[in-house]
N, C-alpha and C positions, 0 to 999 in steps of 0.2 A: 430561447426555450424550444424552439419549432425543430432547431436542429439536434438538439440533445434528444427529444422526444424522438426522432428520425433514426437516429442510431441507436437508439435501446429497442424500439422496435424491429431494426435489420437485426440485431443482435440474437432477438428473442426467437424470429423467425426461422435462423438458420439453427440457433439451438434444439429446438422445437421437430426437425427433420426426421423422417422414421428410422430409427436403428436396426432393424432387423438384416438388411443388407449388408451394413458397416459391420454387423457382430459376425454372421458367417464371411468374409473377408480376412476379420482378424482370425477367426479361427484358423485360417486356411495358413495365413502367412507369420503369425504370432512366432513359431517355433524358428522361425529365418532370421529375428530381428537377434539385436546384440543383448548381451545378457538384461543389461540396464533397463531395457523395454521390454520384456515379457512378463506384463501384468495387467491384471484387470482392475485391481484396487490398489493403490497405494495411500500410506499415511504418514504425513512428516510431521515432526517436533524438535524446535529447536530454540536458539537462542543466539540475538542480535546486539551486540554491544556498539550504536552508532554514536559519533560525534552530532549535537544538533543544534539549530539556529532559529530561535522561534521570534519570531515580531508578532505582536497579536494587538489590537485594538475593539473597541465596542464605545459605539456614539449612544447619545443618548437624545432623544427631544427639541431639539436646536443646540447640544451640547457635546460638542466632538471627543473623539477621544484621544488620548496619546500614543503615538505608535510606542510600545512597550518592547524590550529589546528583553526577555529572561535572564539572558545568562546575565547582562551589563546591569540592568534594572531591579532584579529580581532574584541571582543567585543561583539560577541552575545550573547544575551540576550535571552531565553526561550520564545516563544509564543500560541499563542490560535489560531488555525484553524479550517478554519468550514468545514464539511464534510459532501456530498449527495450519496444517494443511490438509485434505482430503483431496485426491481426485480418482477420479474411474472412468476406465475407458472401455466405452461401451464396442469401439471398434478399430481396426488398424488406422485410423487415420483421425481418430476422436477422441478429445477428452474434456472431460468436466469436471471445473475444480472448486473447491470453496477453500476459502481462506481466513484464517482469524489472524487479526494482529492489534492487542493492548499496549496502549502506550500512556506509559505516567510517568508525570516528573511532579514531586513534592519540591519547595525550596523556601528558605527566608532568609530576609535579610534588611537591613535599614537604608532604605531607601535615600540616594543621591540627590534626587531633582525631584519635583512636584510630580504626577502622574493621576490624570484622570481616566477614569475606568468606569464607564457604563453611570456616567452624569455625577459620579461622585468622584472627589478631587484627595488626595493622597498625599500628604503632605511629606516634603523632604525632612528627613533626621526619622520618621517613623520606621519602626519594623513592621516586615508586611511578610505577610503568608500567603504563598502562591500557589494552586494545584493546576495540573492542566491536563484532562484525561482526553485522548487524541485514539479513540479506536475505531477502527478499519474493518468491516466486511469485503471480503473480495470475491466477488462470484464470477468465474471465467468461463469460456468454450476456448478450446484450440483444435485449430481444422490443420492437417499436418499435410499439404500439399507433394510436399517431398519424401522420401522414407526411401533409403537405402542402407544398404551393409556397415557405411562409414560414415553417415550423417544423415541428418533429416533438417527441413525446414516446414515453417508454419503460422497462421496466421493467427491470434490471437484475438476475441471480441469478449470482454469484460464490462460490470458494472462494480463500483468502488465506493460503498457506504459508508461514510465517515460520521461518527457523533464525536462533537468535541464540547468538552466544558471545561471553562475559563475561570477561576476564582481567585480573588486578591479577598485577603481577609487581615484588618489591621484596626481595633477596635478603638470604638465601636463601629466601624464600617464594615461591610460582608456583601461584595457585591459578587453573582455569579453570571455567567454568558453563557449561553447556548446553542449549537446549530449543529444541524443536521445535516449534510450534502453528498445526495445520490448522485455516482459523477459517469457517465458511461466512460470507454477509452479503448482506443484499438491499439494492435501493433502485431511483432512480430516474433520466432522464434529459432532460433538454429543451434542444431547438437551437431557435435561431432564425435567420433569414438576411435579416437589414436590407440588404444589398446583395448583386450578383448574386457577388460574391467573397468573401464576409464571413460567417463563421459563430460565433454566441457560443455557449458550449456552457456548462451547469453540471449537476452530477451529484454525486451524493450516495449514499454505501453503508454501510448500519452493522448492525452484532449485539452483543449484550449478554446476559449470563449474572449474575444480581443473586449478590452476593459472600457467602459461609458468612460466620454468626457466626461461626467459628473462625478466618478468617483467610485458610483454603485453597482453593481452587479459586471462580472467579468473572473474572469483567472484562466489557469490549466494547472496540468497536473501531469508530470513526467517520471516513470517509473523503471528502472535498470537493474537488471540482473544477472552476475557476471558470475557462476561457480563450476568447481568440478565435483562429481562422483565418483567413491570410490565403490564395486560392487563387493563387498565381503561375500556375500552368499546371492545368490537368485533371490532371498525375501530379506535380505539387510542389505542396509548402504548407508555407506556416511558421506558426509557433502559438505562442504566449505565453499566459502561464497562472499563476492560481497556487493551492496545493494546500495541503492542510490533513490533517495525519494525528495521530488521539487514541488511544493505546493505552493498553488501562489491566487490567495483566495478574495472578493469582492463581492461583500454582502451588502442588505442595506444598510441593517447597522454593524453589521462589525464585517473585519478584515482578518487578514494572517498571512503571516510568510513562512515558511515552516519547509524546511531541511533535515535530513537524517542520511546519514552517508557514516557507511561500517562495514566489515568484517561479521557475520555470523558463520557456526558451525550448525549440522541438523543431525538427526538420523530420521532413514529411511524404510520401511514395513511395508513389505508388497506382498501380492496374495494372486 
């Protein structure tokens, strides 16, 4: 925890740096940069259709749980999530973003093998009703050490809000899980711009906590960003992309494995 706390705090600090410098800067140089980057706000909406891989467990009281596999166990099906963005750049070599992303999967199905869940045991041949709401705040800074004509690079320092709840419902049983985990996570960033309307972007952010002998407390969290932009206009842009998310979590009482790897498209509104 010393260390987590150590990096949300460098985190916050460098966010936290006066802007007034950084914004005459960009005024200065704004007009140089390639189309794709001459803005101060921009806002994205779009939509992720990932393949995904959930294991999730929840112990109970001296009563473990069963590592629960969704799609095998449970019935999930693959879905489409929509996804918003906010960032503003307060100067040529600054930005600050916030991030939503909702993640549900509804499923049922008659359970294979026995399956305990949060101290209560789920008998095989039952049909069971599963939800699993997986949503993501994303609050980032990106310091952009590079900036040239034909590419830029950048350093990325983020914190990644996760609420997830867990429900198997199969009467009369109705157990639900809960957790919350604030995750901080650095990493980096690099565009290039092969055409004056064209920007391929890939970015990369990850933290890791190595897992207790016992079992409890530990994970990381690795996050990839592979797309390009197309500019239709100076204040639209469309972007295809595809993203990569590894979570791999250790609580006291519950755990998750949890993957999402896809294809999304967005559009783009800059200002």
């Amino acid at each position: 925890m010393r260390a987590v706390t150590q990096v949300m705090v460098a985190s916050l600090a460098v966010v936290c740096l006066p802007w007034s410098a950084r914004a005459q800067d960009a005024g200065r140089r704004l007009p140089d940069l390639p189309v794709d980057e001459r803005y101060r706000i921009e806002a994205l909406a779009g939509a992720w259709a990932p393949g995904a891989d959930v294991i999730v467990s929840s112990d109970a009281q001296g009563v473990p749980g069963t590592r629960i596999d969704l799609k095998r166990d449970a019935g999930l099906i693959d879905q489409r999530f929509p996804g918003l963005q906010l960032t503003w750049r307060p100067g040529l070599r600054h930005k600050m973003r916030i991030q939503y992303l909702p993640i549900r999967f509804d499923a049922t199905a008659t359970l294979s093998r026995d399956l305990v869940f949060n101290g209560a045991t789920y008998s095989a041949g039952w049909p069971v009703t599963t939800r699993l709401d997986w949503t993501t705040y994303r609050f980032g800074y990106e310091y952009d050490f590079i900036v040239r004509r034909r590419a830029s690079a950048g350093f990325i320092a983020e914190v990644k809000h996760t609420r997830v709840r867990a429900q198997l419902r199969a009467a009369p049983i109705d157990e639900v899980s809960r957790q919350a985990m604030p995750v901080p996570a650095v990493g980096g960033v690099l565009r290039v711009y092969p055409a004056a309307r064209l920007t391929l972007t890939g970015e990369a952010t990850f933290f890791g906590v190595p897992d207790r002998p016992d079992g409890h407390y530990g994970g990381r969290i690795a996050d990839v960003d592979v797309s390009g932009v197309w500019t239709v206009t100076r204040h639209l842009g469309a972007q295809l992309g595809y993203r990569a998310i590894d979570i791999h979590h250790l609580g006291e009482w519950n755990t998750a494995d949890f993957s999402l790897r896809g294809i999304y498209v967005a559009a783009r509104v800059r200002y």
